[in-house]
N, C-alpha and C positions, 0 to 999 in steps of 0.2 A: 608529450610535454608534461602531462599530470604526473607517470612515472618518476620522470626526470626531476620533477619538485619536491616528491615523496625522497626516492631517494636522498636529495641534494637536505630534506630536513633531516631525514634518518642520522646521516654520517654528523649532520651537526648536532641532535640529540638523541643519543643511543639510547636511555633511559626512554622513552616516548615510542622508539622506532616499532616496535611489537603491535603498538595500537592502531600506529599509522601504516603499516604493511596491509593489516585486515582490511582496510578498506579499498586497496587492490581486486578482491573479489570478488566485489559487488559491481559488477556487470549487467550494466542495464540495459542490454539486450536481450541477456540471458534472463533476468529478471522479467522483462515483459515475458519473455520465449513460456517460462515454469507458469507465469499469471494466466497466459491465456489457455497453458495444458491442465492446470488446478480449474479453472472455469470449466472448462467443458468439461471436466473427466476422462480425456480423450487424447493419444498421442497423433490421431489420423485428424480427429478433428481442429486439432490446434493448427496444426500444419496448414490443412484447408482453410481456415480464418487468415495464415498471416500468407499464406504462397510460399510458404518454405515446403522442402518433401521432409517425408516423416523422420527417414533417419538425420536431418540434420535438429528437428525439433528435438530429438532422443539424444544430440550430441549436446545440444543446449543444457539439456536436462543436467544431464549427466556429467558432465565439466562444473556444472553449477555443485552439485554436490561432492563431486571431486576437492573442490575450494571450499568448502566450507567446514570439509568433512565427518559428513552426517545423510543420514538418507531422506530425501523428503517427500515420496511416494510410494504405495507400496498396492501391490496388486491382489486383487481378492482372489479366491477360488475359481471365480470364472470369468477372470481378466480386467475385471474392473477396478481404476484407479481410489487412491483413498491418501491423503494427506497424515502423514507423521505428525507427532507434536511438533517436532521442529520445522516442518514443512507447511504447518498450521501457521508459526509463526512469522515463516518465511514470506507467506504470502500475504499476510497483513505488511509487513514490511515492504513484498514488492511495490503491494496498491501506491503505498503514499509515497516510497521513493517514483515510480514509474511516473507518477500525477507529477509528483513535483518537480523533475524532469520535462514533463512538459510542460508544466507552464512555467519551466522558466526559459523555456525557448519560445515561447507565444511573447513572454515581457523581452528578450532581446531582438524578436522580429517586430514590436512596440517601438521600441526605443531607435530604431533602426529604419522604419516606413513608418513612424507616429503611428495612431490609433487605429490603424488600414483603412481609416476611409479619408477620402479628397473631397473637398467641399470646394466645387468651382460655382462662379457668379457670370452671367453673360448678360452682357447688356447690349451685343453685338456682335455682328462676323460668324453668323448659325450656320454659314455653307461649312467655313474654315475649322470650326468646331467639330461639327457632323464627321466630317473625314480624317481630324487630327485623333477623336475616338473610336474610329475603326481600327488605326494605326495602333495606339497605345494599347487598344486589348488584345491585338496578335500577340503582345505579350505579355501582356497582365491579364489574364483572363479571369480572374478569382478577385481583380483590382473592385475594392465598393468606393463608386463615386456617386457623388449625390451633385445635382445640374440644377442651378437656382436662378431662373431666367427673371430680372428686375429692373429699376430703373439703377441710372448711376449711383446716385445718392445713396440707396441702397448696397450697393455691391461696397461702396468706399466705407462705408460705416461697417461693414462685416471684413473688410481685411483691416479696418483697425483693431476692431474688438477682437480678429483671429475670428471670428466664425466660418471666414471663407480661405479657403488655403493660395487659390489662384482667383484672379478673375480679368475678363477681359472688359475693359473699357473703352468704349467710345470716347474722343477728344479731338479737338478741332485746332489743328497745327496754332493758328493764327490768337488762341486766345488758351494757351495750353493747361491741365489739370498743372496745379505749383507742387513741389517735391516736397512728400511726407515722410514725415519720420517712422511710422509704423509697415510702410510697405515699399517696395520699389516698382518703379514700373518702364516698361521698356515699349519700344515702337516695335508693334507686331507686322502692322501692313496697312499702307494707303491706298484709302478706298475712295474711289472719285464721286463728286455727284455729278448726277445726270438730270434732264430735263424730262419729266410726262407729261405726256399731251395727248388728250382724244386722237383718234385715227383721223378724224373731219378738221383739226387744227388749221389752219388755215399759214402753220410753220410747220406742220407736222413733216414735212418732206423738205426742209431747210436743213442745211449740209452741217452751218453752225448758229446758234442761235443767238442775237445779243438780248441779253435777258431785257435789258432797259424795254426791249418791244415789247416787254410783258408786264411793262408799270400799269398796266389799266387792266389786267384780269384778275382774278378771284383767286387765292392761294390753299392749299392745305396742308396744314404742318402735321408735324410728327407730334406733339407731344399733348396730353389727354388734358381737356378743362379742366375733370373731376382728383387730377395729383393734390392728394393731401399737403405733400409739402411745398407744392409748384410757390404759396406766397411767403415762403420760409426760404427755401435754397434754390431760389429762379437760377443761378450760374452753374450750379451740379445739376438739376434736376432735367431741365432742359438745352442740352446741347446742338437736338435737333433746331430747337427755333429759333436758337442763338446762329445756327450755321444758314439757315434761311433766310433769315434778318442780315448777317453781315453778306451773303451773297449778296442778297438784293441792295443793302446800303452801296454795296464796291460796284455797281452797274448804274446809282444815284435815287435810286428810291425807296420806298418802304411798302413789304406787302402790305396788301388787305387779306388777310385771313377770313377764308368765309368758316370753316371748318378744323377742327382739330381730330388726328387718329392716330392709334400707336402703331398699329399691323400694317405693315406696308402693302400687303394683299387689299385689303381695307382701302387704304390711299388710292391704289389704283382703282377700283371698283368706282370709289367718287369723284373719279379723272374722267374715267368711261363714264359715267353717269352727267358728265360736263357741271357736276360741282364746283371744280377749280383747275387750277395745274400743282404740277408740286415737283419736289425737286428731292428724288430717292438715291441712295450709292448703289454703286456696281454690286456688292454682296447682295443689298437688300432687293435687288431686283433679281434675285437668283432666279423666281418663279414668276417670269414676268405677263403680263394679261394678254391674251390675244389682238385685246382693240384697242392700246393706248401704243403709240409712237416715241421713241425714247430717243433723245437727241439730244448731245454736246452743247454747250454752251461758254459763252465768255461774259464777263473775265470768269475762269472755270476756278472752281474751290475743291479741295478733297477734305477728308475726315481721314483722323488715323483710328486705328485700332490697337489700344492698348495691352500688352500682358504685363497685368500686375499682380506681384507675391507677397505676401506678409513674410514680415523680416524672419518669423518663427519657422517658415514652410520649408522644413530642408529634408523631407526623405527620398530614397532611393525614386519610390514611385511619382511623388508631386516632380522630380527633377525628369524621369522619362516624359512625363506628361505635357512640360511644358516644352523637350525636346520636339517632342511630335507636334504641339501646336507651330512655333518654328519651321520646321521643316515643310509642315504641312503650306504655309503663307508664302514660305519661299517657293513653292510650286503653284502657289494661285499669282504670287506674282508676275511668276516665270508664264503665266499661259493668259494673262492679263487679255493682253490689245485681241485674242481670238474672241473670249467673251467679249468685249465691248462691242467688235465687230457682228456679230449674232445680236447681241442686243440692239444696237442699232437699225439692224434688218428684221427688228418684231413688229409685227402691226402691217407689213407689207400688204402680204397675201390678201389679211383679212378684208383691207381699205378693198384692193382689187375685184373680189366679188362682194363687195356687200351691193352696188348698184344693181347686180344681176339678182340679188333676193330682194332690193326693194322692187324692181320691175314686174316681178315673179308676183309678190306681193301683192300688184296692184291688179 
């Protein structure tokens, strides 16, 4: 095509055409080919650096000087290479052409995957993440993503600023994030809550639970006392207590929160611990505790899981990435009711022998 433009000016300025021909020659493979045999002094060793064999390096050479026509190495007495004036000056020339060749394919692989690195924000859905970047590095394996796990608040103020390219959000159908102008965002996957309950619950083995039977116990939420901006953005910041409260509101009551925790490992530990009950989703209980009982509940709530993009996030790699989160959801979807079913059946076993260690025990 470059020919073809050359030519195409040639015939339309014949005056010019002589200056624009020369630059035909300058072939910058050949050019790297002469830089790296002028570097080493070596036509075995240049070869050996790029994986060419020697006579093709010697053909490089040589075609390069053929087009130029002039010699630009010359061999001593006992084989050893030595740069011509013009070959001196060749290779100053190739440096900064070969460099500036490259980088200007570094600014159009820029301009084409932005800056190469992905700033994603999660403030939910860690199983669905975990497996969606397995996926994506089978074929971005060079991809630099940087994983900035926070609260909401946080994640929406960095895809407005553009600090975060993707991020996934937490949101609760029933009282939904309202549509911004800085980023979009799309329904990833509905994630159910669930009911925790000690293994000794005295509903822990109830097929479905109506929560109202649980207006007199002790609650514990998701979200931390110590949130700096919990008295600033209570409707972004906490979702979780929002989806706790409107459960419990739609069954006619109001928790008592004995305790607040963010880590759902955490939650559970003060379930077992008979701190309170609490009400975690099907993701978050990916790792769920040997001695807490996790059971359905009416009237039953879910939480979606958002992916959201700033309006700026359009390279090749932000667009596979959020392919594979996708794809990835659509298989937790797809295998959904088997996890619930396993969750459901946690805590069996343990309930079954703990009598035989307290007896043991005694």
């Amino acid at each position: 095509m470059f020919d073809r433009a050359i030519s195409t000016f040639n015939t339309a300025n014949p005056a010019g055409s002589r200056r624009y021909d020369r630059l035909r020659m300058l072939n910058l493979r050949r050019l790297a080919v002469f830089r790296e045999v002028a570097r080493r002094g070596s036509f075995s060793l240049a070869a050996e650096a790029l994986s060419y064999s020697q006579p093709a390096v010697s053909h490089h050479v040589t075609s390069l000087e053929r087009e130029i026509g002039a010699k630009l190495l010359d061999r001593g007495s006992r084989g050893e290479l030595h740069l011509t004036e013009v070959g001196a000056v060749m290779l100053e020339q190739a440096e900064t052409l070969v460099e500036a060749a490259a980088a200007a394919e570094r600014k159009i692989s820029q301009t084409i995957n932005g800056d190469g690195k992905i700033h994603l924000g999660v403030t939910g859905g860690a199983p669905i993440i975990a497996d969606a970047l397995v996926r994506f590095h089978r074929s971005n394996p060079s991809a630099d993503l940087k994983l900035f796990e926070g609260d909401r608040i946080d994640a929406i103020t960095a895809l407005r600023s553009r600090e975060l390219d993707i991020g996934l959000l937490v949101d609760d159908p029933e009282d939904p994030l309202p549509p911004d102008a800085k980023f979009v965002a799309e329904p990833l996957y509905d994630d159910p809550l669930l009911l925790v309950l000690p293994t000794h619950h005295p509903l822990a083995d109830a097929e479905l639970v109506d929560l109202i039977d649980l207006a007199e116990e002790s609650w514990i939420d998701r979200v931390s006392d110590t949130s700096p901006w919990a008295s600033h953005h209570p409707g972004l910041i906490t979702p979780w207590s929002k989806m706790l409260k409107s459960a419990c509101a739609s069954a006619g009551f109001e928790p008592r929160i004995a305790i607040s925790a963010r880590n759902p490992l955490t939650v559970q530990r003060l379930v077992v611990a008979g701190v309170g009950v609490a009400l975690l989703s099907e993701l978050a209980l990916a790792d769920p505790h040997p001695r807490v009982r996790i059971r359905e509940f009416q009237p039953a709530k879910t939480r979606s899981i958002l992916l959201a993009r700033n309006n700026s996030a359009s390279s090749q790699q932000i667009n596979e990435l959020c392919d594979a989160l996708r794809r990835t959801a659509r298989e937790y979807a797809r295998t959904q009711q088997r996890r619930l079913k396993e969750l459901l059946a946690n805590g069996i076993a343990v309930e079954s022998v703990e009598p035989r260690r307290q007896i043991r025990a005694l």
